[in-house]
Every structure is written in C-alpha cells, then in structure tokens.
C-alpha positions as CSV (number, residue, x, y, z in Angstrom):
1,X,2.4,7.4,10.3
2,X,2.2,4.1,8.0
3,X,2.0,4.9,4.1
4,X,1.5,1.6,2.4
5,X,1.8,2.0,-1.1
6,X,-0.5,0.8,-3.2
7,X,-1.2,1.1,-7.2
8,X,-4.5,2.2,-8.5
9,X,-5.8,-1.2,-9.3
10,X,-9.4,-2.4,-8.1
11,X,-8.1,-5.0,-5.7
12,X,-6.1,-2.0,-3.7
13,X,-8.8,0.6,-4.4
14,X,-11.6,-1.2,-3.3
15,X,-9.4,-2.6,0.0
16,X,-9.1,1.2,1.0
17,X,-12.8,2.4,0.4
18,X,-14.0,-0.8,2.6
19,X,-11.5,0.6,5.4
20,X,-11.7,4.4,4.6
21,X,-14.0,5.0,7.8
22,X,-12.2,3.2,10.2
23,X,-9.1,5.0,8.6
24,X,-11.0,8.2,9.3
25,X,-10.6,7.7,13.2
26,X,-7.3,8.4,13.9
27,X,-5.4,9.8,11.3
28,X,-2.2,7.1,11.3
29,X,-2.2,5.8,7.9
30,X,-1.3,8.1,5.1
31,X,-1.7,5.6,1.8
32,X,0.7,6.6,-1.2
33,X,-1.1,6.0,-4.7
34,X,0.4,5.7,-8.0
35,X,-2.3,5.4,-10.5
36,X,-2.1,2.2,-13.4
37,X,-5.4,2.9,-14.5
38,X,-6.6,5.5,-17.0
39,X,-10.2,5.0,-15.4
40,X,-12.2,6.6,-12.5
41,X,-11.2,3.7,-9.6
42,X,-8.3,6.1,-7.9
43,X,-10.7,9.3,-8.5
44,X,-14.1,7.6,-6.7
45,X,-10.9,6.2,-3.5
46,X,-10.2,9.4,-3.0
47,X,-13.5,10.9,-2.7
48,X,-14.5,8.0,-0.5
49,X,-11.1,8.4,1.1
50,X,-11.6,12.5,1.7
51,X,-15.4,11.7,2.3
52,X,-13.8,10.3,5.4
53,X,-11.3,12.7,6.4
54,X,-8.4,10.0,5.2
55,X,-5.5,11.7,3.9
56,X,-3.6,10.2,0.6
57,X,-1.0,11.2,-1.2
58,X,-1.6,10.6,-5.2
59,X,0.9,10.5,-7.6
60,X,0.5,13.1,-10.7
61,X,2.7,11.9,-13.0
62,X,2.2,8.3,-13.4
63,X,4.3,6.1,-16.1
64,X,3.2,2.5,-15.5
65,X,0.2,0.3,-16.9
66,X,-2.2,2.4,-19.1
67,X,0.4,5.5,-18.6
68,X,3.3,4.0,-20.2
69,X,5.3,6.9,-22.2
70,X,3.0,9.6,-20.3
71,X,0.2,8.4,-22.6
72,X,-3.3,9.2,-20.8
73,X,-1.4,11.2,-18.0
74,X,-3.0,14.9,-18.9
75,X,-6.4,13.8,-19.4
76,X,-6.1,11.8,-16.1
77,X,-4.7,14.6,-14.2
78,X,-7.3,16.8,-15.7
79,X,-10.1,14.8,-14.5
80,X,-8.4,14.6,-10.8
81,X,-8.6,18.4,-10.3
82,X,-11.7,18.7,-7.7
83,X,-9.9,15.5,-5.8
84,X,-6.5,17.4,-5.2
85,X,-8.2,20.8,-4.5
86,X,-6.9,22.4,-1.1
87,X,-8.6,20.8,1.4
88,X,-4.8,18.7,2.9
89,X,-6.5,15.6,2.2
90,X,-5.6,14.5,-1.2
91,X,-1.5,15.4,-1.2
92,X,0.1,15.8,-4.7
93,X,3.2,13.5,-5.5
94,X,5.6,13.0,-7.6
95,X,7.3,10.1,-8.8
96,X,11.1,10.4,-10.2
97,X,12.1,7.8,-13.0
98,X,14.5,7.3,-15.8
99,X,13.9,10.5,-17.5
100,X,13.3,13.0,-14.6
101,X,14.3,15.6,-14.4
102,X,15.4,18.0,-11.2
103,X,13.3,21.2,-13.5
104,X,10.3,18.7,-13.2
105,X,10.6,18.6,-9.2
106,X,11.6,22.4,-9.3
107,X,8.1,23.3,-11.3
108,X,6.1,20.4,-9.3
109,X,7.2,21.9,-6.1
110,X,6.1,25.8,-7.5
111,X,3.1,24.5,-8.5
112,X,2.0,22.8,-4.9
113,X,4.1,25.6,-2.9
114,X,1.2,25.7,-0.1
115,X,0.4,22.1,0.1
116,X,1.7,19.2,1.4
117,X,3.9,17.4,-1.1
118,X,5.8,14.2,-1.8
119,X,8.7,13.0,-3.8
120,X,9.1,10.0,-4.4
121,X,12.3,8.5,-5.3
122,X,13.1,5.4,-7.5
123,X,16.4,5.6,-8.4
124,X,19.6,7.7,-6.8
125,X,20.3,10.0,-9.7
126,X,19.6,12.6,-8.4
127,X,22.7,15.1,-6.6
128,X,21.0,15.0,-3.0
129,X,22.3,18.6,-2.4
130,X,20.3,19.5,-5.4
131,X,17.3,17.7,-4.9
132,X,17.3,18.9,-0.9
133,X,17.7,22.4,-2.0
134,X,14.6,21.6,-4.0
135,X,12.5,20.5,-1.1
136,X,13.7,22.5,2.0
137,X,12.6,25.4,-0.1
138,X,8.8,24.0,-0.2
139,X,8.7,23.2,3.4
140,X,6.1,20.9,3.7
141,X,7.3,17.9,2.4
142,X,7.7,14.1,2.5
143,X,10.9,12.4,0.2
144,X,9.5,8.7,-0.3
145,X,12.8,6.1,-0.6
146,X,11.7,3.1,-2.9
147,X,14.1,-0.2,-2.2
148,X,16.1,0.6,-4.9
149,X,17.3,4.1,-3.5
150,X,21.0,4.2,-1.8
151,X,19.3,5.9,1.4
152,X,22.6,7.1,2.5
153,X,22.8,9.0,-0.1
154,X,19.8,11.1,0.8
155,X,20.0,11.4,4.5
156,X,23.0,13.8,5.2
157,X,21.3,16.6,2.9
158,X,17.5,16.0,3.8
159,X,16.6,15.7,7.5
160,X,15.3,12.2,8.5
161,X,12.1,13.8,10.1
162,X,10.9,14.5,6.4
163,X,11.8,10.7,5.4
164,X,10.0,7.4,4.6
165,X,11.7,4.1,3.4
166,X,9.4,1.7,1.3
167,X,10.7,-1.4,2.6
168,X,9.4,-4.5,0.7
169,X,8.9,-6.9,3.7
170,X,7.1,-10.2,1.9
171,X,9.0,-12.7,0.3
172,X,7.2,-13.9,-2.6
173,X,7.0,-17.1,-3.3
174,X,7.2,-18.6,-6.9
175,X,3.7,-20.2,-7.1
176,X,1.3,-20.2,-4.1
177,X,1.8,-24.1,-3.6
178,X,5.0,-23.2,-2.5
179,X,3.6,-21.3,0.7
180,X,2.0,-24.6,2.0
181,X,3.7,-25.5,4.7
182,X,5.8,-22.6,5.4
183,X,5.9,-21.1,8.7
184,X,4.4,-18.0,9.4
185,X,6.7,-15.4,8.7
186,X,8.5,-12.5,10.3
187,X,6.9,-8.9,8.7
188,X,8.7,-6.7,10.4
189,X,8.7,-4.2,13.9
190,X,8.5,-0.7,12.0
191,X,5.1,-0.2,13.5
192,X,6.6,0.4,17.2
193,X,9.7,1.4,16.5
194,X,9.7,4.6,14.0
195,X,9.1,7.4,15.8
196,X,12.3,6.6,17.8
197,X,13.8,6.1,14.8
198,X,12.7,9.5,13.6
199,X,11.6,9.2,10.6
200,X,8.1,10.8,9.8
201,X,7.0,7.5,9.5
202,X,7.0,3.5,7.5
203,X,5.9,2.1,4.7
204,X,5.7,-1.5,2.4
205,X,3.6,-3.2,-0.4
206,X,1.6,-4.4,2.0
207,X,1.4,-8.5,1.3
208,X,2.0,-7.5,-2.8
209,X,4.9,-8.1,-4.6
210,X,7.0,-5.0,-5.3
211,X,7.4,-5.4,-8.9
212,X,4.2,-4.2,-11.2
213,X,2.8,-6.4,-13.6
214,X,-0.5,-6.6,-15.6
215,X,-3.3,-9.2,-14.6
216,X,-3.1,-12.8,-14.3
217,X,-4.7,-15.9,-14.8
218,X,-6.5,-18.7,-13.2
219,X,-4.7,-20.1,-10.5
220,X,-3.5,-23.7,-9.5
221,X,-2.8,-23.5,-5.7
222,X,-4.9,-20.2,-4.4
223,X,-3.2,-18.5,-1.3
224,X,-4.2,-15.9,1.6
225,X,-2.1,-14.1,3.8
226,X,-2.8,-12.3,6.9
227,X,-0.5,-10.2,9.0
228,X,-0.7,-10.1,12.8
229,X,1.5,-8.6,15.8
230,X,2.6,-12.1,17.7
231,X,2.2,-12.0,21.7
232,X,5.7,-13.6,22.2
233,X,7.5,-10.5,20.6
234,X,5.5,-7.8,19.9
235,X,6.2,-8.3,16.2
236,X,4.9,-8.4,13.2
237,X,4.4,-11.7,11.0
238,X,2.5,-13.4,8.4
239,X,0.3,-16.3,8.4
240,X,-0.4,-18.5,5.0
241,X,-3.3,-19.8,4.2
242,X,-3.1,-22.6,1.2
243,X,-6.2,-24.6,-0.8
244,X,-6.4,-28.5,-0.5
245,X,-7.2,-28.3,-4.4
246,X,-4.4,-27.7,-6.5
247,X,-5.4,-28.2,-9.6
248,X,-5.8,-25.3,-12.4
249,X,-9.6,-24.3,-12.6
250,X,-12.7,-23.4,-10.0
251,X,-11.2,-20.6,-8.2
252,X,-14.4,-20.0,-6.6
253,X,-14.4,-23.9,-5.2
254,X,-10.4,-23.1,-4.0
255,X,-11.0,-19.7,-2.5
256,X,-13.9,-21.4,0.2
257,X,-11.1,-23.6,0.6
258,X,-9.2,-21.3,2.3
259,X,-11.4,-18.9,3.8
260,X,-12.4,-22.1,5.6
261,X,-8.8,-22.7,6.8
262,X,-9.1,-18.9,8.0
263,X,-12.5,-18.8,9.7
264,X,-10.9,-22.5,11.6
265,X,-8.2,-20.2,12.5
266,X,-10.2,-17.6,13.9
267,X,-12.1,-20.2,15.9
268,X,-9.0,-21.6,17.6
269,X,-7.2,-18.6,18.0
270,X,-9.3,-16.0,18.7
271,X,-7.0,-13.3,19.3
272,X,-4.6,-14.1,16.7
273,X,-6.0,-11.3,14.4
274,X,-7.4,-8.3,15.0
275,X,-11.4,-8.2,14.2
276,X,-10.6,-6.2,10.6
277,X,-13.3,-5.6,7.8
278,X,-11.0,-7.6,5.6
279,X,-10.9,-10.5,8.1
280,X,-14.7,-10.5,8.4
281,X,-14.7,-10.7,4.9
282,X,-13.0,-14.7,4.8
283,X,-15.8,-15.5,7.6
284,X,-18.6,-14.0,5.6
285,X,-17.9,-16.3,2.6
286,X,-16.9,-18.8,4.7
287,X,-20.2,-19.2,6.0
288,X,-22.1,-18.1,2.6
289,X,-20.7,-19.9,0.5
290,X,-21.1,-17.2,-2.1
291,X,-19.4,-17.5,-5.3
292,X,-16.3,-15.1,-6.0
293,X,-13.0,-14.5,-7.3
294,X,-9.5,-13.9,-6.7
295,X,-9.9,-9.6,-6.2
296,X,-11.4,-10.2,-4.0
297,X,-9.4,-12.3,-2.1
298,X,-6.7,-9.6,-2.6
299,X,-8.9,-6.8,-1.9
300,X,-9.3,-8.5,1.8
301,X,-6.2,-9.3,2.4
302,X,-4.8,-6.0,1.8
303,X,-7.8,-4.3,3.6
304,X,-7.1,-6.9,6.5
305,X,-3.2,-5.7,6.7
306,X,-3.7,-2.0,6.2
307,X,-6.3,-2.0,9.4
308,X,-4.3,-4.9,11.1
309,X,-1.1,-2.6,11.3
310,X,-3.0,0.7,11.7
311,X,-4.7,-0.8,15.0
312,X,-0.8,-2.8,16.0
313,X,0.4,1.1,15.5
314,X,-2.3,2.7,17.5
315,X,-1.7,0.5,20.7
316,X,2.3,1.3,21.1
C-alpha cells in the first residue's frame, strides 16, 4: 500500500481528483491528508475520491495554516461529517503534536472504535507501551512514523504489520536554478520491497518539500520533476526539468519552457515514464500553448508521481 501524504492545498487536491479514477482500480494507494485549508477543497477530494471507491485517511485535528491554535478546526470537522460517515473509504486520523495528549488518542480511538483509524506520529513523546496499549485495543489501525520519530522506539511495542514510515525522499534544492544540471536522482526502492519488509506499507511527500509553508511568489528559474522506475535497477529516480529563462517574471512563458523539455523527453524516450494523467498534462500545454501557472505545474507533477509509483507498485 503507498500513502503519500499530502496537505489540503489545491495543488495536491486537484492532483488526486485528476487521478481519483485510475486510483479507483486497484485499491494500492491509500493518500494521508492533513487539511491547511479552512475551505471546501479536502471535502469536494474526498467526495470525488469516495465517488471512486479511493480510500483516504483525513486528519481531524489539524493545527497548521488556517488551523493554527485549533482555530477553525470544529467548524471544519463539523462540515466533514457526511465525508467520514461509515462507508471505510474516508478513514479518520489523528495527528500528535506538541501538546497531545495520550486522553486525546484514548477518546479519538473510542470515538472511531469500528473504523479504520490512524495515528500519526510527529514527535516520540509518547511512552510506546502506552500509546500501543492505546491502539491494540482498537484493532484496526495504522501508526504513521513522520521523519522526525525515533522508529525504534515504536516498533518493539506495536507490531510492524500495523506501521508506515513517512520517509522524505527529495532533496530540495535551494532555488530551482540549482537543479539544472543535476543528474536524475535516486527516489528510492520502497515500492518493491515493503511487503517483505512487512510493514503495511510506504509513504513520502511525494516531490514536496517536507516542511509546510504558506504560498510563494513568482519564480526566477521554474522547475518540473518527474519520477520514474529506471530499467537498469528497477529503481526509483527523478528527472529535472529546468527553464532556459531565468529571469523573475512570465511564469507562463517559463512553464512552456519546460513542458517543452518534457514532451522532447517523451519523444526520445518513450518508455521512460509511464503514460500518467499528470504526464499528459506537460504534453497538452506543450502543444497548446495555453497560458497557466505554477499550481498547476505542481498539481501535475504530483498527480504524475502518485500514478507513476502506484502503476511501478502494481507490476512487482
């Protein structure tokens, strides 16, 4: 099972509802949301998302962007209640941070006690033999290990079928100018090898930094990334994409730039990438020349990986 975790911006929203039916056809990715947004964006995913039959596990008690302090959390929550009814498809989480508490997972757990449920773990406060008491009580449960968790902790108290590590796998470069150039990059071989390492499955950021942060500006260099399993390995890696302009201004103009650079690549390597709605995407503006911005871009990219690994996974 791969659950990439994604926030509740447009960008990753919009990346999943593109992919949501291919999603629907075999049942191998699992997304983890945590919601940024006190709007309607992760409430319409997941209705396109369960529309499909694509299961997602939400977070209910988010803390970050527009939910800072737990402002906007109830009302959000409130409005998510037909979305994380009982049908299995929409899967209650919750996220632990600074001031969790072990009573909060107690009552989240009582609350969801005939669903499937996640916990998510930030930090390693917690006493594992607590928290695993917690959890093997429930049953039907997931414990999510962000890269900031002491894993080892965790693992002699909670069996390692009933584990996912959040590994973040790209290396973020400084400004996209600095990707020119750079080989493509190693991702990572999670896809064929988790079951043997039995866990109930993998996760990343996708191609997103881990860190949260607000917005952005307009950029100087603009940069794709696509993921791809290399025939020489089996492997996973990542291939950069990088405009000729580098100049601040006319995103638009930069963004053809490099879907050009992709849609070149498709034509020379052919089976380089899987045929993904994201990938399709580049070649579509490539060849429109339609004017548009840099959510997109990320929404493709993102949609590309998420269906890039899920069809990598599917043929091991």
């Amino acid at each position: 099972m791969y659950s990439p975790f994604l926030y509740g911006r447009g960008a990753e929203m919009d990346a999943l509802a593109d992919i949501s039916a291919v999603l629907g056809r075999d049942g191998g990715v699992v997304p983890l949301i945590e919601p940024v947004k006190a709007n309607t964006k992760v409430r319409l995913t997941v209705e396109r998302l369960r529309a499909n039959e694509v299961p997602a596990y939400v977070i209910i008690n988010p803390f970050r962007g527009d939910f800072v302090g737990g402002v906007n959390s109830e009302s959000w929550l409130e409005s998510m209640a037909t979305e994380l009814g009982d049908d299995g498809l929409a899967r209650p989480a919750y996220r632990e941070h600074e001031s969790s508490t072990l009573a909060e997972v107690q009552d989240f757990v009582n609350t969801y006690a005939d669903r499937p449920v996640a916990v998510v773990l930030s930090t390693s406060r917690f006493v594992p033999q607590d928290l695993a008491r917690i959890l093997t009580g429930h049953g039907n449960f997931i414990l999510f290990f962000e890269p900031t968790v002491t894993v080892t902790r965790y693992l002699p108290h909670v069996p390692l079928a009933c584990t996912i590590t959040i590994v973040d796998r790209f290396r973020t470069q400084a400004t996209n100018a600095e990707y020119e150039g750079v080989a493509d990059e190693w991702f990572g071989d999670a896809f064929r090898t988790w079951k043997s390492d039995g866990v109930r499955g993998f996760s990343d950021f996708t191609l997103l930094p881990t860190i949260y942060r607000e917005g952005g500006g307009q950029a100087y260099a603009v940069a794709a990334h696509l993921s791809y399993e290399s025939a020489a390995d089996d492997d996973m890696y990542v291939r950069h994409f990088v405009s000729e302009t580098k100049e601040k201004g006319n995103d638009a103009a930069k963004i053809l730039e490099v879907a050009d650079e992709v849609a070149a690549t498709v034509t020379a390597e052919p089976s380089l990438f899987e045929r993904t709605v994201g990938l399709q995407s580049f070649i579509d503006i490539a060849q429109s020349r339609a004017a548009t911005n840099l959510t997109q871009l990320k929404r493709w990219q993102i949609a590309h990986h998420i269906e890039e690994t899920q069809k990598t996974m599917a043929r091991q």
